[in-house]
C-alpha positions as CSV (number, residue, x, y, z in Angstrom):
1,X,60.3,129.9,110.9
2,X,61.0,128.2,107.3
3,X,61.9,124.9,107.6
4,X,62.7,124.5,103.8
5,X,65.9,122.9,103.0
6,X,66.5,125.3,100.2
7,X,69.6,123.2,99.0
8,X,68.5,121.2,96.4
9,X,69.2,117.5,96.8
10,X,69.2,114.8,93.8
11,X,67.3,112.1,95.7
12,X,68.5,108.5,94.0
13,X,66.7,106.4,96.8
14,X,65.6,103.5,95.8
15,X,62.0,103.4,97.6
16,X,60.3,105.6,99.4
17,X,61.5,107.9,96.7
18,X,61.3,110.7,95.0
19,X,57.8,112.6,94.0
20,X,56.4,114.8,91.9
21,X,56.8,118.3,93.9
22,X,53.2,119.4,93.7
23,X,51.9,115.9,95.0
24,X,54.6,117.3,98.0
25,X,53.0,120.8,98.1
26,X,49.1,119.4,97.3
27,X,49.5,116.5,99.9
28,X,51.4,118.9,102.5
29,X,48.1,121.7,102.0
30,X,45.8,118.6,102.3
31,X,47.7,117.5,106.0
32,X,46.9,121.4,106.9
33,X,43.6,121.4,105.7
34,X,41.7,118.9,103.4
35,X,39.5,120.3,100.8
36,X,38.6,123.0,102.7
37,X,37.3,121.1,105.3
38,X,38.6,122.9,108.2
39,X,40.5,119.0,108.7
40,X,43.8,117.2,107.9
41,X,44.0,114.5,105.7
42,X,44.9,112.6,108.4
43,X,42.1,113.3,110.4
44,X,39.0,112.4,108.2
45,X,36.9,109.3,108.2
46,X,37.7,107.2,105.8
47,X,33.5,106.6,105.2
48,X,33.6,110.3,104.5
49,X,32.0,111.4,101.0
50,X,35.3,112.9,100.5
51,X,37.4,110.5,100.9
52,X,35.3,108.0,99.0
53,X,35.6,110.5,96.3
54,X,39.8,109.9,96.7
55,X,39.6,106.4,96.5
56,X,37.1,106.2,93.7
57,X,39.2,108.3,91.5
58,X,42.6,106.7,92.3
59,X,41.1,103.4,91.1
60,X,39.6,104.8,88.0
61,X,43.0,106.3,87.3
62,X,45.0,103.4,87.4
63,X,42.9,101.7,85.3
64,X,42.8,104.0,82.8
65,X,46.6,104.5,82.9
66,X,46.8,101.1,81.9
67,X,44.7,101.0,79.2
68,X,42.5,98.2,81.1
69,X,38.9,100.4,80.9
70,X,35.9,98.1,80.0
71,X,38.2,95.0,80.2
72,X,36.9,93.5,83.5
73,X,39.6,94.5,85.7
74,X,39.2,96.0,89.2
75,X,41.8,98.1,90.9
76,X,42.5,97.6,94.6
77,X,44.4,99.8,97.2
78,X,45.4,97.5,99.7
79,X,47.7,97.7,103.2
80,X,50.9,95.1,103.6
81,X,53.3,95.9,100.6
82,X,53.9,93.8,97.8
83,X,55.2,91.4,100.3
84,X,51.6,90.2,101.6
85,X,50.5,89.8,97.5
86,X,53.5,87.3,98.3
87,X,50.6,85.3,100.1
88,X,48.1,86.8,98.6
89,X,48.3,85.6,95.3
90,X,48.8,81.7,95.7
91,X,45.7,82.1,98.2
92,X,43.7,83.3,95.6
93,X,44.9,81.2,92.6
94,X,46.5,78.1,93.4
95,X,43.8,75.1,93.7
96,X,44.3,72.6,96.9
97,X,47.3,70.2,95.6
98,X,47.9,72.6,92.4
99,X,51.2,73.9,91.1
100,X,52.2,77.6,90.4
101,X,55.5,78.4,88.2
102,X,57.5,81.4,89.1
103,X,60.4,83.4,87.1
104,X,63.5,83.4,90.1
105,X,65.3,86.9,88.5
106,X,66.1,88.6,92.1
107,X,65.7,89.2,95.7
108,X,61.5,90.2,95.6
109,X,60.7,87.1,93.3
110,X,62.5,84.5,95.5
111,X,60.7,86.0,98.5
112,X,57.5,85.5,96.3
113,X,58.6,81.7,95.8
114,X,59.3,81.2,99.8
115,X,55.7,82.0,100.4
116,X,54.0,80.1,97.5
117,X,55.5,77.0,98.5
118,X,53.6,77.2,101.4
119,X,50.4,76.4,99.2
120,X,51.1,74.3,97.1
121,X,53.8,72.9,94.3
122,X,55.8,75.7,93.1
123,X,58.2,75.1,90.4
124,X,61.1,77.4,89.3
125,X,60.9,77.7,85.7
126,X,64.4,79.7,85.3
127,X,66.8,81.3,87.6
128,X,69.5,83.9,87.3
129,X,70.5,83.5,91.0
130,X,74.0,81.3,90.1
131,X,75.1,84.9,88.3
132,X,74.1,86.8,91.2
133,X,71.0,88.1,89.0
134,X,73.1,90.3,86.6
135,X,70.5,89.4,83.8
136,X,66.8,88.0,83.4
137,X,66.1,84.0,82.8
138,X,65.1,83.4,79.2
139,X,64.3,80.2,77.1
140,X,62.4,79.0,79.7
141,X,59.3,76.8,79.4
142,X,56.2,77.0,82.0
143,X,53.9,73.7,82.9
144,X,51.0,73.5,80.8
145,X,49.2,72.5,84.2
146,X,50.3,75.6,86.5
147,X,47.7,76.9,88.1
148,X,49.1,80.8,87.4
149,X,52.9,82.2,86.3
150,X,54.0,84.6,88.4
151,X,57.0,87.4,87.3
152,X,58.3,90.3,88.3
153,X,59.0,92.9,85.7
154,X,62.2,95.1,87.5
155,X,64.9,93.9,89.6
156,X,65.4,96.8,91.9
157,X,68.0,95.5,93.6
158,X,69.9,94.0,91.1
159,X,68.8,96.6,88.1
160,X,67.8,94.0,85.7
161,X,64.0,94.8,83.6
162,X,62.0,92.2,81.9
163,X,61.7,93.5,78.5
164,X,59.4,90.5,77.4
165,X,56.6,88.7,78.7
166,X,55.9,84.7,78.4
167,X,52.2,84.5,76.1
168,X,50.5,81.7,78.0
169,X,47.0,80.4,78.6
170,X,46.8,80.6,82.4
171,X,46.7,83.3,84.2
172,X,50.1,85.7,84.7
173,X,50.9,87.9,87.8
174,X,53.3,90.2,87.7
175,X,54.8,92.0,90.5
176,X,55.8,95.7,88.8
177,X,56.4,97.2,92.4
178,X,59.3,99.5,91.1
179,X,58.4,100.2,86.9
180,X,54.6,99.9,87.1
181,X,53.3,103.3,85.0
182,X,56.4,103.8,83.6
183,X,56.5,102.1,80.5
184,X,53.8,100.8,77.6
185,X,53.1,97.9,77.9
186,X,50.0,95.5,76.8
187,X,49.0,95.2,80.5
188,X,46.1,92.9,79.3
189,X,48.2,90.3,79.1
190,X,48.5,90.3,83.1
191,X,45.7,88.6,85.1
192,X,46.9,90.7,88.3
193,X,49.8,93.1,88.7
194,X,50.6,94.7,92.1
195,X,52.9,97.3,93.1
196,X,54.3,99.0,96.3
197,X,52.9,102.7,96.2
198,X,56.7,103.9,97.1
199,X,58.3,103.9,94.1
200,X,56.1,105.8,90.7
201,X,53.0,106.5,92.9
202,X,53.1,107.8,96.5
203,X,54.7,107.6,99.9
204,X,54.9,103.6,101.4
205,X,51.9,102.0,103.5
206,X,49.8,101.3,100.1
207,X,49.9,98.3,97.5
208,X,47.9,99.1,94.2
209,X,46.2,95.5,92.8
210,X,45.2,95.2,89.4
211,X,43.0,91.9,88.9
212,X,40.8,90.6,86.5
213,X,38.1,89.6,88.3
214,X,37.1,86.6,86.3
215,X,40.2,84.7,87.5
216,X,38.8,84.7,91.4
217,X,36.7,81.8,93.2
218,X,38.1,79.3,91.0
219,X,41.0,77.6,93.2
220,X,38.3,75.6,95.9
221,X,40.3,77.3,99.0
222,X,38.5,78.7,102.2
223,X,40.2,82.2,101.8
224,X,40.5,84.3,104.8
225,X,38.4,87.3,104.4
226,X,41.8,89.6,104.5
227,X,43.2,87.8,101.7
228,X,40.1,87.3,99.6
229,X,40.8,89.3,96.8
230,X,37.1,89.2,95.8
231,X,35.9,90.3,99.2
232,X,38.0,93.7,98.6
233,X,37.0,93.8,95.3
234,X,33.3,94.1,96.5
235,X,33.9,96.6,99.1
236,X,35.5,98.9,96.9
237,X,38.7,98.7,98.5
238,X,36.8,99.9,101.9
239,X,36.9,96.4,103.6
240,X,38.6,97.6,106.1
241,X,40.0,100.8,106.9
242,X,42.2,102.0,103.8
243,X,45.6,103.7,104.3
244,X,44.2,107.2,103.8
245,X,46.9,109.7,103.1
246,X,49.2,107.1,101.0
247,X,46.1,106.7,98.8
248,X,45.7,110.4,98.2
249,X,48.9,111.2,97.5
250,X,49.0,108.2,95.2
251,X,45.8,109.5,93.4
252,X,47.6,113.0,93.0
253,X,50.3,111.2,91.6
254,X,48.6,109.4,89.4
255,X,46.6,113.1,88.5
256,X,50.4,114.3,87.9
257,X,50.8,111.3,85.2
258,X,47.1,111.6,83.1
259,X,48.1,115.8,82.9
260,X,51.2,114.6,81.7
261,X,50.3,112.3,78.3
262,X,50.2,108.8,80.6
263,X,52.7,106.4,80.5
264,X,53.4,107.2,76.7
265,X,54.8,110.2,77.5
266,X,56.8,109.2,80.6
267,X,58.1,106.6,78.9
268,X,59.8,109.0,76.7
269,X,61.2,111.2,79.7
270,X,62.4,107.9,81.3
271,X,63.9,106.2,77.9
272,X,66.2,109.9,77.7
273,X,66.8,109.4,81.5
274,X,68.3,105.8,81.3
275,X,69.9,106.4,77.9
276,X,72.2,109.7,79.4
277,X,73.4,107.5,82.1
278,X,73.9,104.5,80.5
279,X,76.2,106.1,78.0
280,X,78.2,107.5,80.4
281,X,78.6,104.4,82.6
282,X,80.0,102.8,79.1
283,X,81.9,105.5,78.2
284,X,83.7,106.4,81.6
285,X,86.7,104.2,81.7
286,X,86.2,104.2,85.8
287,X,83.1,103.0,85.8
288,X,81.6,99.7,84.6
289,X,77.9,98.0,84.4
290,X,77.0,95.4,86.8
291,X,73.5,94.4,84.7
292,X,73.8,92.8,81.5
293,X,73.5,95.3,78.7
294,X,70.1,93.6,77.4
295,X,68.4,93.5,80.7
296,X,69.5,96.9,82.3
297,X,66.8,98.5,83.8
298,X,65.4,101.9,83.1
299,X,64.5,102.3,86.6
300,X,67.1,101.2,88.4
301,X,70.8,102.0,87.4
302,X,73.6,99.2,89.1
303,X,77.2,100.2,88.4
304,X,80.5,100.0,90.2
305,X,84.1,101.6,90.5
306,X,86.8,99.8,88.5
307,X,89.3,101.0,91.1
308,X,87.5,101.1,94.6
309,X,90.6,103.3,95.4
310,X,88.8,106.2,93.9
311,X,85.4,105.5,96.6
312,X,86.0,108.0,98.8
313,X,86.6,110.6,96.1
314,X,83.6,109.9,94.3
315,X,81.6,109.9,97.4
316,X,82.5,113.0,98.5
317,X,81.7,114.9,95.0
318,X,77.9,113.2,95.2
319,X,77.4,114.9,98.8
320,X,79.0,117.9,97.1
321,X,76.5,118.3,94.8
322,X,74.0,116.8,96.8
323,X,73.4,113.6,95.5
324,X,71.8,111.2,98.0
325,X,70.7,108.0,98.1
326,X,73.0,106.2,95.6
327,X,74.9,103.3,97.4
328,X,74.0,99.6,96.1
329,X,72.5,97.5,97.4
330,X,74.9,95.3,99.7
331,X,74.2,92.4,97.2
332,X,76.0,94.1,94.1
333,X,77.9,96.8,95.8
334,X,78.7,99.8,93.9
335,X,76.2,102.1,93.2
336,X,72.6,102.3,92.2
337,X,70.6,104.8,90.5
338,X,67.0,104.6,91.0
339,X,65.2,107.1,88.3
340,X,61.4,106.4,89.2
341,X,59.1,108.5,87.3
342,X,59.4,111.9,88.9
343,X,63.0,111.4,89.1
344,X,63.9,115.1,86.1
345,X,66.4,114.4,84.2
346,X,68.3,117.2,85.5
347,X,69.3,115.3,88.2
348,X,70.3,113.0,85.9
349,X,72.3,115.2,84.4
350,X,73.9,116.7,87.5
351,X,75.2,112.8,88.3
352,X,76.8,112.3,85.0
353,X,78.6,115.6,85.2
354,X,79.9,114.1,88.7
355,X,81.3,110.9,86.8
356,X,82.8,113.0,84.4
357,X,84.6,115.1,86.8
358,X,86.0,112.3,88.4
359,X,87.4,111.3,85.3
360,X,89.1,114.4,85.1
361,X,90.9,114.5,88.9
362,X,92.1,111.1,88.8
């Protein structure tokens, strides 16, 4: 029997997302029968030489991706989500009665604040939260004496993108959960970045960590061995068992990337992306922005209706052509478009001719 959906769909989710379709096809062969080893993916020991093999090369590739090769940074595939770095970072950084300053631009980082005030004093440098996080704090200034600065780089909810980074002599983390590999950036400046797998890199139950290891045992804390960065670091991410297949199909995504030109040239892709929608958001008199202009995200899309009297119309031309997965967030409303790295622009383009059709029946 196929089970193929041959109707294509435009998949606009905003994590788990979208993939590249041969990391489908590649990972699907690999649940059938993993290099030829008569086993599924999901089968194998993750001690296995060939699963070592996985692992090793998914770190190396993230690390050259980022340009970070020979710099003393360690990559890390770890269980938990971005949500546990939430803990994981102040465990690892912030000394016994230290301080840690945080960026407040949306939902993710003021989760990131609840948890760090468990350790220690966490000051708020800046906060967008009084204009419902439509744009990204600026101006601000950080405490000489923080321990760390912690930031995230893309407001998926609220589709807001940092577009500049504080320069600062303590250590930065950076939460890029949903734009990590998809623009250049100097990711030097960064002491640790983590990311959610489920947005540029593979299906969700793996976090990708990025530290330099020099940073580590300076804080005076008895760490738990689970949230001991260093302790992972020296296992090779193998502490304890590793979430197998999300790692694979994150190395075969990050396989899909290097064959590609890197983040250079999917920056490029993603720049055309954003810029085709964006124009027609602007142009559309029924549609409006609900980022500010300077801050809109490349990754993530908000807009709304002028006239909520034209929803239902709308909603049924994006099933029509078989556009999923765009409803906001209940926070802004409206409707987001989440164009991760494997997101063609095709589909892009299949949206836009939607918004201009609606302009055209109303």
């Amino acid at each position: 029997m196929d089970i193929i959906n041959t109707m294509k769909k435009h998949n606009y989710s905003a994590g788990p997302c979208i993939l590249p379709q041969e990391v489908f096809e590649k990972s699907a062969q690999a649940i059938l029968n993993f290099n030829n080893s008569g086993l599924s993916i999901l089968e194998i020991s993750h001690r296995s030489k060939d699963f070592v093999a996985v692992m090793d090369e998914a770190r190396s590739l993230a690390i050259e991706l980022l340009g970070l090769e020979d710099k003393g940074y360690q990559a890390l595939f770890l269980a938990g989500g971005a949500s546990l770095e939430f803990i994981m970072a102040p465990y690892n950084l912030m000394k016994e009665g230290g301080k840690a300053a945080y960026l407040d631009s949306g939902t993710w980082a003021s989760a990131a604040i609840k948890e760090a005030k468990s350790f220690g004093e966490t000051v708020i440098v800046a906060s967008s939260k009084d204009d419902n996080y439509t744009h990204v704090p600026k101006g601000y200034t950080v405490p000489a004496d923080a321990d760390y600065f912690h930031c995230t780089s893309n407001n998926t909810i609220f589709g807001t993108q940092m577009k500049e980074f504080p320069n600062l002599d303590m250590p930065i983390v950076c939460d890029m959960s949903s734009d990590i590999f998809s623009r250049v950036l100097d990711f030097s400046k960064f002491d640790i970045i983590y990311a959610g797998a489920q947005k540029n890199m593979g299906p969700a139950g793996a976090t990708l960590v990025v530290i330099k290891e020099e940073i580590l045992g300076k804080n005076g804390r008895v760490i738990p061995s689970m949230l001991d960065y260093a302790k992972h670091i020296k296992a090779e991410s193998m502490y304890n068992t590793p979430p197998v297949f999300p790692v694979y199909a994150s190395m075969l995504t990050l396989q899909w990337l290097k064959n590609l030109g890197g983040i250079p040239a999917i920056e490029k892709i993603n720049n055309a992306k954003a810029t085709l929608l964006y124009a027609e958001i602007d142009r559309n008199p029924l549609f409006k922005g609900a980022a500010v202009v300077e801050d809109r995200s490349n990754m993530n899309a908000t807009f709304l209706l002028n006239d909520p009297l034209h929803t239902d119309t709308f909603n049924a031309m994006l099933k029509e052509a078989g556009i999923i997965g765009l409803p906001g967030h209940r926070s802004v409303g409206g409707y987001r478009a989440s164009m991760y790295n494997a997101m063609p622009i095709e589909s892009v383009q299949v949206l836009v001719d939607v918004m201009t059709a609606l302009e055209g029946n109303v």
